[in-house]
N, CA, C and O atoms as a DFTB+ gen file, in Angstrom:
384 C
 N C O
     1  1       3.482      10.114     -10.034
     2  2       2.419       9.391      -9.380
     3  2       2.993       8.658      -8.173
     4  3       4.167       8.295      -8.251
     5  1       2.319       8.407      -7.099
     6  2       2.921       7.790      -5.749
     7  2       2.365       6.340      -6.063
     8  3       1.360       5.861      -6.588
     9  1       3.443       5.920      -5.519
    10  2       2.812       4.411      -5.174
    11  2       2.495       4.326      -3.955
    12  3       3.091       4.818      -2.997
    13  1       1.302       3.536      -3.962
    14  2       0.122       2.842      -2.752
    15  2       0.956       2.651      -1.249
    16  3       1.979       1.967      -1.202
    17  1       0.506       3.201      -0.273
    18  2       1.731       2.929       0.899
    19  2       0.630       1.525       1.204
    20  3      -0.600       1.519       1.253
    21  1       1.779       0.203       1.407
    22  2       0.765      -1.114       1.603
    23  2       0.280      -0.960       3.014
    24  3       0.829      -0.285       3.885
    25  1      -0.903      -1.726       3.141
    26  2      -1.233      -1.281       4.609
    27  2      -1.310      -3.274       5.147
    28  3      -1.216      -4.089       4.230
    29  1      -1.410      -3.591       6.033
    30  2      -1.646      -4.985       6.857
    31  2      -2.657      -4.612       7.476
    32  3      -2.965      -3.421       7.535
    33  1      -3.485      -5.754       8.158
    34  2      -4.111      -6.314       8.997
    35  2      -2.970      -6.459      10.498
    36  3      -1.770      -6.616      10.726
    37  1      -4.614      -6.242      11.451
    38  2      -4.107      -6.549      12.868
    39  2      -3.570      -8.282      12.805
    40  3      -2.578      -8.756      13.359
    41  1      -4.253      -8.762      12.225
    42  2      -3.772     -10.103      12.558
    43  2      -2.945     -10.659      12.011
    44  3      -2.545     -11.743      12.436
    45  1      -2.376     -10.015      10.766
    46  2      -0.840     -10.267      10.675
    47  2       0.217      -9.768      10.827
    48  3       1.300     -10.247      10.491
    49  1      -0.026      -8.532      11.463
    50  2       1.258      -8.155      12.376
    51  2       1.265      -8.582      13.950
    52  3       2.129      -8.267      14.769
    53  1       0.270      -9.257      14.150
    54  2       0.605      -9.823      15.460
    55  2       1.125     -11.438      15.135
    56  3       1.801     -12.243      15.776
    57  1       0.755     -11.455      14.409
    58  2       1.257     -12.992      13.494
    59  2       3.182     -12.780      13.442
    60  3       4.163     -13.411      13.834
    61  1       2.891     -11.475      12.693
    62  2       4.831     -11.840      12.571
    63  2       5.107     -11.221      14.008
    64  3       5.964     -11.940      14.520
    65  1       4.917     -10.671      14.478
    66  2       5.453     -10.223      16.238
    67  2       5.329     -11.273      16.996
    68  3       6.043     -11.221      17.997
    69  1       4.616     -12.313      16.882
    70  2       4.305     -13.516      17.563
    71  2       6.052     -14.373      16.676
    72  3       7.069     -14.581      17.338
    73  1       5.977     -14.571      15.763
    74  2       7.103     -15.623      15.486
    75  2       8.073     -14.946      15.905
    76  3       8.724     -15.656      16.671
    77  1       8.814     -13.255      15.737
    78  2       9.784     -13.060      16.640
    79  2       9.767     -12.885      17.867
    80  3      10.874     -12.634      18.342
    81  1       8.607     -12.935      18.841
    82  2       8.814     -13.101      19.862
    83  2       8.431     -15.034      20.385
    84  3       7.981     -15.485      21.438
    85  1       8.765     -15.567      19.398
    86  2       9.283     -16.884      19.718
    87  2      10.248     -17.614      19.319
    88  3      10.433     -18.811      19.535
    89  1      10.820     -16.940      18.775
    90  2      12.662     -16.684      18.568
    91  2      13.304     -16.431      17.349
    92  3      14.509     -16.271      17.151
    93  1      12.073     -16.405      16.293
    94  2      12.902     -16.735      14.643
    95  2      13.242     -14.984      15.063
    96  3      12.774     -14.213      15.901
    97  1      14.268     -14.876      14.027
    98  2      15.601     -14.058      13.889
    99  2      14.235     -12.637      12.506
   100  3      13.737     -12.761      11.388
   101  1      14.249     -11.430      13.685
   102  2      13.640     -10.298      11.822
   103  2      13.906     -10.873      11.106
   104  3      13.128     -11.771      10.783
   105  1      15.164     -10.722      10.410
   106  2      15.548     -11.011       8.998
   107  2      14.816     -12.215       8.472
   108  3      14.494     -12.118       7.288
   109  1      14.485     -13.317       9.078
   110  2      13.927     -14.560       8.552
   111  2      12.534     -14.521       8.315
   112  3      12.093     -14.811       7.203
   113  1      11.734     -14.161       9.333
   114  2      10.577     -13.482       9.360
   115  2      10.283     -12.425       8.512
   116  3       9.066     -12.289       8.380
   117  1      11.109     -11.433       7.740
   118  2      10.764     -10.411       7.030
   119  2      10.918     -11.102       5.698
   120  3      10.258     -10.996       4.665
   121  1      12.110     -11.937       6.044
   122  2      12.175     -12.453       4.481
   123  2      10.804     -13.281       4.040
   124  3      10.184     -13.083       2.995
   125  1      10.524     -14.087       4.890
   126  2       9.418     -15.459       4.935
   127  2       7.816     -14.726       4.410
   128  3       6.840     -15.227       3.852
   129  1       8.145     -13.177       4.946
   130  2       6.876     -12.463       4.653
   131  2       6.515     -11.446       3.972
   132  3       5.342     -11.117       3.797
   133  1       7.615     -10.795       3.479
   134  2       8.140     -10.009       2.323
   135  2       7.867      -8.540       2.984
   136  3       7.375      -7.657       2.282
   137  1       8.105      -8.368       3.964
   138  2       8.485      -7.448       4.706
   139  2      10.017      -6.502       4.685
   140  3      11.155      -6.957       4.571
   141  1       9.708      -5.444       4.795
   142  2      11.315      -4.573       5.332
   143  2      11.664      -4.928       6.884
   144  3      10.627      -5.068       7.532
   145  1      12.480      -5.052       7.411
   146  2      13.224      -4.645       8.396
   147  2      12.928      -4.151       9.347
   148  3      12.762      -4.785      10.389
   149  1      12.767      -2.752       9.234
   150  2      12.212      -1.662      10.034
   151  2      10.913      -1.692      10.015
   152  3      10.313      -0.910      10.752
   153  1      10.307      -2.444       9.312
   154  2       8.792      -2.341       9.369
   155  2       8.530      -3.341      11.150
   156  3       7.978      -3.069      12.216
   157  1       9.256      -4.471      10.620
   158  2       8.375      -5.470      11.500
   159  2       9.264      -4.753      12.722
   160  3       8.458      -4.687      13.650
   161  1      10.742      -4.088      13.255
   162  2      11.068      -4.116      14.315
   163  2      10.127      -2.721      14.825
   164  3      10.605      -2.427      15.921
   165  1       9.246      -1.955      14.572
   166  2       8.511      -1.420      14.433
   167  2       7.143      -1.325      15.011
   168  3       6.492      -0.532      15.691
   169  1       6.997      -2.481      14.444
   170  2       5.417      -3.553      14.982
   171  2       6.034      -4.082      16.303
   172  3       5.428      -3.716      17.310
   173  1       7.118      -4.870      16.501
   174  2       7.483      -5.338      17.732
   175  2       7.403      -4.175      18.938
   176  3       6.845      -4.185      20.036
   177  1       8.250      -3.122      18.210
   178  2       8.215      -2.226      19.267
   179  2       6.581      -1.674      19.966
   180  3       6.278      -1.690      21.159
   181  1       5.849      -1.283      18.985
   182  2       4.694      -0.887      19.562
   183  2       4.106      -1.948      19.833
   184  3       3.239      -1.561      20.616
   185  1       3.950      -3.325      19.688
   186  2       3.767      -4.378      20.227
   187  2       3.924      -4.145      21.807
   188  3       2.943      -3.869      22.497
   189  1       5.100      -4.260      22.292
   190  2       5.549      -4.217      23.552
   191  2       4.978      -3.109      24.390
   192  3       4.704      -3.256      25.582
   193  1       4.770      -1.735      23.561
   194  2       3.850      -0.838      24.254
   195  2       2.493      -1.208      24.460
   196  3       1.826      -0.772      25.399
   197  1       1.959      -2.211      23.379
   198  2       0.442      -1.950      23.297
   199  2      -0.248      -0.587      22.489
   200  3      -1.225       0.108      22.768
   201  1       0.683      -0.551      21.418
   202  2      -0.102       0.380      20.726
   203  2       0.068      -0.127      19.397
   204  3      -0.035       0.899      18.726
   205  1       0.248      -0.996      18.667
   206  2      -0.360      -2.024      17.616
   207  2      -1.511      -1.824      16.997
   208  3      -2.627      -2.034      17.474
   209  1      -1.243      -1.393      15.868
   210  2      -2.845      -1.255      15.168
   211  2      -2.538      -1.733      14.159
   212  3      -1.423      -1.693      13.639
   213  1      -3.986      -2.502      13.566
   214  2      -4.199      -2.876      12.717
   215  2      -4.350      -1.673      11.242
   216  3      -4.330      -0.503      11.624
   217  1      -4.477      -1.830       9.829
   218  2      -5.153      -1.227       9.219
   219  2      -6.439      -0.720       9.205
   220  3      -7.449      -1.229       9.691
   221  1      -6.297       0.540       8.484
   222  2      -7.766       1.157       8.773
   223  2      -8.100       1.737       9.997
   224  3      -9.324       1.822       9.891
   225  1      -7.786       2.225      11.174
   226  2      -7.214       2.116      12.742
   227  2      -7.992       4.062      12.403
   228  3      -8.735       4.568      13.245
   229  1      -7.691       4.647      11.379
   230  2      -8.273       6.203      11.369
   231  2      -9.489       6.081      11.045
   232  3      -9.730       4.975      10.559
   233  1     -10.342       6.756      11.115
   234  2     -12.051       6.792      11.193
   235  2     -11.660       7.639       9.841
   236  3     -10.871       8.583       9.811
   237  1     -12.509       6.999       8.536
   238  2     -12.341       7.729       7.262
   239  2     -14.090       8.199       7.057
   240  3     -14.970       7.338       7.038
   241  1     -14.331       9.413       6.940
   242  2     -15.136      10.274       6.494
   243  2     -15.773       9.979       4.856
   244  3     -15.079       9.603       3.912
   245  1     -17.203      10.242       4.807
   246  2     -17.611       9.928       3.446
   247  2     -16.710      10.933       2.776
   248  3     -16.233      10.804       1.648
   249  1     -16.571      11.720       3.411
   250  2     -15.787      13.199       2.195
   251  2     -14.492      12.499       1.768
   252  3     -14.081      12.219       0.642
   253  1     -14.003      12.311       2.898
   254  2     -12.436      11.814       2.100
   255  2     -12.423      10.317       1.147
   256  3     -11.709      10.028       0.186
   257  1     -13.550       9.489       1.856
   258  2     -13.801       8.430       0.816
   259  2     -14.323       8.954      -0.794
   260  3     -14.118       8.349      -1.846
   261  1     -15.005      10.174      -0.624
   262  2     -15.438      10.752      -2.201
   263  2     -13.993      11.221      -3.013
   264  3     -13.665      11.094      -4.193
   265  1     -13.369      11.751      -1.973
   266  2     -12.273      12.698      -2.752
   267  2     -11.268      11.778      -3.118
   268  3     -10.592      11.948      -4.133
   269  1     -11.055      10.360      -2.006
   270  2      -9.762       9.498      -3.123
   271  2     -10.808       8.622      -4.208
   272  3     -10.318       8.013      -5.159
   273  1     -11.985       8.632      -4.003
   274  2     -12.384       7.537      -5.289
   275  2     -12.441       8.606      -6.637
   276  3     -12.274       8.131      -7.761
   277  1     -12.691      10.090      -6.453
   278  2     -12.667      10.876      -7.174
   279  2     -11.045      10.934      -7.912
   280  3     -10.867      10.868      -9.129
   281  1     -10.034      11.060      -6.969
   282  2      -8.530      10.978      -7.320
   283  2      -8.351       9.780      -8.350
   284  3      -8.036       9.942      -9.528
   285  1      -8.587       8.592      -7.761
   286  2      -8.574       7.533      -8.748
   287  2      -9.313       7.858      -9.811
   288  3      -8.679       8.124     -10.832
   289  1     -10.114       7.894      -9.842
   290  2     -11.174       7.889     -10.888
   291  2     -10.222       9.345     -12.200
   292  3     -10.194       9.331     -13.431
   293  1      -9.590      10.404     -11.195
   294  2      -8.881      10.885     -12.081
   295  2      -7.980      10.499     -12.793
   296  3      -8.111      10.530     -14.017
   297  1      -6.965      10.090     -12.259
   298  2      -5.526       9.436     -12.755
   299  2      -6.143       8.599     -13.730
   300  3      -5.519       8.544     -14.790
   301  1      -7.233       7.906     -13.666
   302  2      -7.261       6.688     -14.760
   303  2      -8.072       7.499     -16.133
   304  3      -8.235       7.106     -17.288
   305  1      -8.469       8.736     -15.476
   306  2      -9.005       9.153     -17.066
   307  2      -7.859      10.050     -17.719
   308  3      -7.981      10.435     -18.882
   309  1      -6.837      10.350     -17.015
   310  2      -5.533      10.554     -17.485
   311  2      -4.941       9.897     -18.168
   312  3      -4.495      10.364     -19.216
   313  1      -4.708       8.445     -17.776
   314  2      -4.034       7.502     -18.510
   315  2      -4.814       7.581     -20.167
   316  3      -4.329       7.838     -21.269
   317  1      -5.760       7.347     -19.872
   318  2      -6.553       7.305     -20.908
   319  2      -7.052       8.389     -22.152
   320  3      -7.424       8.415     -23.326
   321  1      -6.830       9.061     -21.235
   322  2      -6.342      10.672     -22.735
   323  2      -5.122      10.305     -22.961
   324  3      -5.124       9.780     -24.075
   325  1      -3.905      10.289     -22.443
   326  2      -3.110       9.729     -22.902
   327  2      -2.527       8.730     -24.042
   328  3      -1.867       9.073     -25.022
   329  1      -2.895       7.508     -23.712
   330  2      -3.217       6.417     -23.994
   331  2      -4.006       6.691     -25.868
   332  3      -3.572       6.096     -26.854
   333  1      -5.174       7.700     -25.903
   334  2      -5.733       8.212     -27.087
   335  2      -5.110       9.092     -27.925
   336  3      -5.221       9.086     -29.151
   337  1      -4.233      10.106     -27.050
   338  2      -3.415      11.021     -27.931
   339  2      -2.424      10.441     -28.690
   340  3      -2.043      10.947     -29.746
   341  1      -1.890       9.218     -28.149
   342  2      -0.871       8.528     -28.565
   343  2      -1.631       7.900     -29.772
   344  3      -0.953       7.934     -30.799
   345  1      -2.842       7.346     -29.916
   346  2      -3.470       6.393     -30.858
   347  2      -3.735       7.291     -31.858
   348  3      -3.806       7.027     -33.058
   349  1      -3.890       8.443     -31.294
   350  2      -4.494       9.506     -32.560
   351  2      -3.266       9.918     -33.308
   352  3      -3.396      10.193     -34.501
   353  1      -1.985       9.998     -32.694
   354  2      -1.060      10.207     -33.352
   355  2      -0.162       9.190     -34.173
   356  3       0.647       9.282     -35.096
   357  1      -0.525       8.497     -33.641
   358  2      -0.037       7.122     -34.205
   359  2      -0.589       6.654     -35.726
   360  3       0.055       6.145     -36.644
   361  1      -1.779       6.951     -35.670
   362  2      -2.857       6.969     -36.400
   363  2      -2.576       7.943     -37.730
   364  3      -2.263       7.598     -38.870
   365  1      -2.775       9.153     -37.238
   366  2      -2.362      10.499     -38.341
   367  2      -1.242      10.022     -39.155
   368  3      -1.337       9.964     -40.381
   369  1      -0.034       9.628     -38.430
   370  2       1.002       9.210     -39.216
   371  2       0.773       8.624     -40.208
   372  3       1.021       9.112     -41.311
   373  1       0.192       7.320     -40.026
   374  2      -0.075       6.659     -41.173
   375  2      -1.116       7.267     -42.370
   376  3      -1.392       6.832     -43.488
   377  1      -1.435       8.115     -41.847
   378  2      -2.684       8.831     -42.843
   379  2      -1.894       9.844     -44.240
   380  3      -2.175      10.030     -45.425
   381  1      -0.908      10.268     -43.396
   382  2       0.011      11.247     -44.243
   383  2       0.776      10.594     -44.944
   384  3       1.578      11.165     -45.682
C-alpha cells in the first residue's frame, strides 16, 4: 500500500520561502515545520521563478474523483475481509 504523498497550501509555502528569504537558515525552518530539506529548497527555487503552486494546482475531473473515492473505499473493504478472516479463524479455534 503507498503512503499519501502530503500535499501544502499556497500559503504555507510562501510562508516558509518568506522566513528563508529573511534569513533563518533551511535546516531551521524545515525543522520548525517538519519539512525535508529538499522540499523547501525546492519551493524557494520555484519561488524565485514564479512558478509556486499551491495544492490542488491540477484541475481534477469527476472521473478521477470517482475512481480514488472508489480506490479508498476499496482498500478499506480489504482491511476488513481481512480483519474477519482473522476473527473467523480465531474463532474456529476455539470451537475445536
Amino acid at each position: 500500500m503507498n503512503i499519501p504523498k502530503q500535499t501544502y497550501t499556497i500559503e504555507f509555502k510562501e510562508l516558509a520561502v518568506k522566513r528563508v528569504s529573511g534569513g533563518q537558515t533551511v535546516g531551521a525552518v524545515c525543522k520548525e515545520l517538519g519539512l525535508r530539506d529538499q522540499t523547501l529548497r525546492n519551493w524557494v527555487t520555484a519561488a524565485k521563478q514564479g512558478r509556486l503552486q499551491g495544492a490542488g494546482s491540477r484541475v481534477v475531473t469527476a472521473e478521477e474523483m470517482e475512481l480514488s473515492r472508489l480506490r479508498a473505499e476499496n482498500v478499506r473493504l480489504k482491511r476488513e475481509t481481512e480483519i474477519l478472516k482473522k476473527a473467523a479463524a480465531y474463532f474456529a479455534k476455539d470451537v475445536l
